[in-house]
Structures are given as C-alpha cells and as structure tokens.
C-alpha positions in Angstrom: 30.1 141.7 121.6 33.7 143.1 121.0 34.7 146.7 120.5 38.1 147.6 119.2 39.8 150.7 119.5 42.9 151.1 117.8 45.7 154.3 118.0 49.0 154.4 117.1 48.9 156.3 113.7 50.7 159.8 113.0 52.5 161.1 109.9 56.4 160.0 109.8 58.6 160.0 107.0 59.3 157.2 104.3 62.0 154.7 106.2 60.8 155.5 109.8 58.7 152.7 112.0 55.5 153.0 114.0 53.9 151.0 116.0 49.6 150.6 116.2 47.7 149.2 118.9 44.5 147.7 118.8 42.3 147.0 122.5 39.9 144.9 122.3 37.1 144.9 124.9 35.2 141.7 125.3 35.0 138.5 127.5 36.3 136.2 124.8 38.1 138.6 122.7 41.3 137.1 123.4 40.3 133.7 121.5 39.9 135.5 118.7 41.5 135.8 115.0 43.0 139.5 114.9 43.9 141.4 111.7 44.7 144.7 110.1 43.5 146.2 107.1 44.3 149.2 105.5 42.2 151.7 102.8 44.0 154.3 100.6 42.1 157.2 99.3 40.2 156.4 96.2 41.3 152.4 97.1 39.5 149.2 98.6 40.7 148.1 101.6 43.4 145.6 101.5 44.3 143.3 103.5 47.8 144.1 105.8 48.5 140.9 108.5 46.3 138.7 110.8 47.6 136.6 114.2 45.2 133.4 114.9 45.1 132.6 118.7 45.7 128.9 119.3 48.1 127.8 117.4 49.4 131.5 116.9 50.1 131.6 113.4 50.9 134.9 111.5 50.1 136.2 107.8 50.5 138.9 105.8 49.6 140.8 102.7 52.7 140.6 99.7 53.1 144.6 100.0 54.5 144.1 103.7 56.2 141.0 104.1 59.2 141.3 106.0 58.6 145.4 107.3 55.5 144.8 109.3 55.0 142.3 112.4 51.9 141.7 113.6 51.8 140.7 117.0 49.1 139.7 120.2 49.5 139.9 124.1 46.3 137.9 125.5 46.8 139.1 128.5 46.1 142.2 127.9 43.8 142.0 125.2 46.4 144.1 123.2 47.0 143.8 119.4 50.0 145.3 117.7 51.6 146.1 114.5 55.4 147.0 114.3 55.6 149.0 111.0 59.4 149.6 109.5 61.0 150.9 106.4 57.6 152.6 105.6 56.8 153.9 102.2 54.9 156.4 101.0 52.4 153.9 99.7 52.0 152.4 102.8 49.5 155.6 103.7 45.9 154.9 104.4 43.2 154.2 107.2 44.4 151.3 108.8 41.4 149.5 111.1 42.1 146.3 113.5 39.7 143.8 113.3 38.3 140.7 114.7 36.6 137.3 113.7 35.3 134.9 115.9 36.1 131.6 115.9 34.4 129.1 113.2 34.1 125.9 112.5 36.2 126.1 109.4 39.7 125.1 109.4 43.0 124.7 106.9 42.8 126.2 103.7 39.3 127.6 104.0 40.1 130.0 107.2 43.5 130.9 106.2 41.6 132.5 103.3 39.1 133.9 105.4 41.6 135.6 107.6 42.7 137.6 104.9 39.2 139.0 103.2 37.7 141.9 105.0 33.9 140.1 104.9 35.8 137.6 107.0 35.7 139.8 110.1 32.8 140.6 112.4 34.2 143.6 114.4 36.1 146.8 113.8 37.9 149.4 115.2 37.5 152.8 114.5 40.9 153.4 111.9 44.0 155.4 112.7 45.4 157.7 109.4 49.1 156.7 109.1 50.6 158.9 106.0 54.2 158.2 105.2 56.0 161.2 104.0 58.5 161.3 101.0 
C-alpha cells in the first residue's frame, strides 16, 4: 500500500513558478513510476509529467513541455514539480500519482505512464490557480 500526499499549490500570477511536492509513504514506493495530473473545472484530467525509476526517464504532456520539470529524490521518497512561466490555463487540481511496476515495457508503458487508469495510487490534489 502507498499513500501520497501532495502540497505545494497556492494562487500566483501568470509568469510566476511554483514548486509541488508529492510524499509518498510506502516500503517500495521508491521503485515506483511517479506522475502528475491535473483537472480543470468542467475538464477531464489530463495528463502533466511522469519520472520512471530505473532507468529515470522523464515525460510530459504537450501543454508543458519546456516550463514544468518533474523531478524524484528516492531517498526521501519526495516527488517534485518545478512549474515556470505559468499560465492562466495551467489552473486546476493537480494530484501526484503512482503505478507500480509491471511487466510491460517499451512502447506499451510509456503509454501507460501517461493515462490516468494507468496509476494505482493518488494523492489527495493541491488547487494551483494562475492569475492574469
């Protein structure tokens, strides 16, 4: 069992950065995929960044490619997301997850790191709202 509790979210203005944290409680969390998602009012939730664990490889969603950085420390069963040059339409609910590892491999997991049915564990969501 993993729980995740994730913080970090506040209301800032478009262009400012912020930085959520996700802990993750758990003997073997650390071995696990990470990701973020994010809902918008009225919206589904879409897909932000994931961080694999070994090899550490990082993706993202198109709408945040090259502004947001997700990030992992093992150690301390910390997972991060460095957000710059926000945009209004960056606000929503954004939720950590985790998924634990499969079998599957290449193509087929890349793809299911980035679908929310993918991911076995949530945190809680932190409301970032980006101001204009």
């Amino acid at each position: 069992q993993v729980q995740l509790v994730d913080s970090g979210g506040g209301l800032v203005q478009a262009g400012d950065s912020l930085r959520l944290s996700c802990i993750a409680s758990g003997r073997t969390a650390n071995t696990y995929t990470m990701g973020w998602f994010r809902q918008a009012s009225g919206k589904e939730r879409e897909f932000v960044a994931a961080i694999t664990w070994i090899p550490t490889k990082t993706y993202y969603g198109d709408s945040v490619k090259g502004r947001f950085t997700i990030s992992r420390d093992n150690a301390k069963n910390q997972l991060y997301l460095q957000m710059n040059s926000l945009r209004p339409d960056d606000t929503a609910v954004y939720y950590c997850a985790a998924r634990a590892p499969r079998l599957s491999s290449g193509a087929t997991e890349i793809q299911a790191t980035m679908r929310d049915d993918g991911y076995d564990y949530w945190g809680q969501g932190t409301q970032v709202t980006v101001s204009s």
